[in-house]
C-alpha positions in Angstrom: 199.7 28.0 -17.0 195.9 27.4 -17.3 196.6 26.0 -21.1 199.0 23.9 -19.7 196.7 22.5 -17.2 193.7 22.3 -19.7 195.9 20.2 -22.3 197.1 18.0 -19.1 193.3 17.5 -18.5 192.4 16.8 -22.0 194.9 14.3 -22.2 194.1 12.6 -19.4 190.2 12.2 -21.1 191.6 11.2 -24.1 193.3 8.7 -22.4 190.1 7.4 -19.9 188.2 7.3 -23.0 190.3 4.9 -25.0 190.7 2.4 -21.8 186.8 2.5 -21.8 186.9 1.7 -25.1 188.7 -1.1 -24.7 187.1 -2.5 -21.6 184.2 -1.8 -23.7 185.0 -4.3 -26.0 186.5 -6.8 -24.0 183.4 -7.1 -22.2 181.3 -7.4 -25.2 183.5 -10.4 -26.5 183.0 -12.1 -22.9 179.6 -11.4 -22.9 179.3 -12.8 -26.4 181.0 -16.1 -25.4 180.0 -16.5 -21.9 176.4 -15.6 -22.2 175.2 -15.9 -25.9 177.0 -18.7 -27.1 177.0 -20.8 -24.1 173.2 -19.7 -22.7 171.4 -18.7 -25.5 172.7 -20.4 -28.6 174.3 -23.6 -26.2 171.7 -25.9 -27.6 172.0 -25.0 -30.8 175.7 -25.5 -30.7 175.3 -28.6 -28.9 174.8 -30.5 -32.0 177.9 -29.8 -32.7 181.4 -31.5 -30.7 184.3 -30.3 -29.8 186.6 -33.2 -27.6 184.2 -35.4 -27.9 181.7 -33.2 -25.5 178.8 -31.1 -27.0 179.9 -27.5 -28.3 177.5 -25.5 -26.0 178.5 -27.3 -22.9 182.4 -27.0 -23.8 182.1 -23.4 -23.9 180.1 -23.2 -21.0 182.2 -24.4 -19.1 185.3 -24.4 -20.6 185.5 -21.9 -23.3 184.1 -19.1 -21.9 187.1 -19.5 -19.0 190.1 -19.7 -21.7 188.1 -16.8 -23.5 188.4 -14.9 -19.7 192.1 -15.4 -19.7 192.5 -14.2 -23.4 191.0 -11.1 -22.4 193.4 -10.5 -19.4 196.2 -11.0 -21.9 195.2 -8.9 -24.4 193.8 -6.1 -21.7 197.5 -5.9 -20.3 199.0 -6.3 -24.0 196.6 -3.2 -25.2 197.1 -1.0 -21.9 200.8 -1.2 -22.2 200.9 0.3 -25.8 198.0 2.9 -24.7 200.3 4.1 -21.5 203.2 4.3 -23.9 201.0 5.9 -26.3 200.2 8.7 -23.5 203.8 8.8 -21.9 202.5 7.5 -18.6 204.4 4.0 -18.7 206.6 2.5 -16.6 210.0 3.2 -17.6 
């Protein structure tokens, strides 16, 4: 019974550690939009336009929010394929 248990607990690691990595790299793409291409490299991209408003200020204020809701998508796409991955879906 204590295999059993063991390979219960293993899975459930296996599992933690592939949501991290994917909350892992949804954060890094939000920080990547939200942060270094609207703060950092905003004026840079502000030479450019996009709608007729600089490209740094549009995803400042704009981008970085439709970027935000891609994530959610995609986060609920990828979790439902890793629960049904794991066998811990909801049937």
């Amino acid at each position: 019974m204590a295999n059993g248990n063991e390979t219960q607990a293993e899975e459930r690691t296996r599992y933690w550690r592939a949501n991290l990595k994917i909350i892992g790299g949804c954060l890094a793409v939000w920080a990547v939009v939200s942060f270094l291409l609207s703060i950092v490299l905003g004026p840079t991209l502000n030479a450019f336009h996009l709608g007729g408003y600089p490209l740094g200020f549009w995803l400042a204020q704009q981008g970085s929010i439709y970027v935000f809701l891609i994530i959610i998508f995609f986060y609920a796409w990828r979790m439902n394929k890793l629960d049904i991955e794991f066998n811990v879906d909801e049937e």
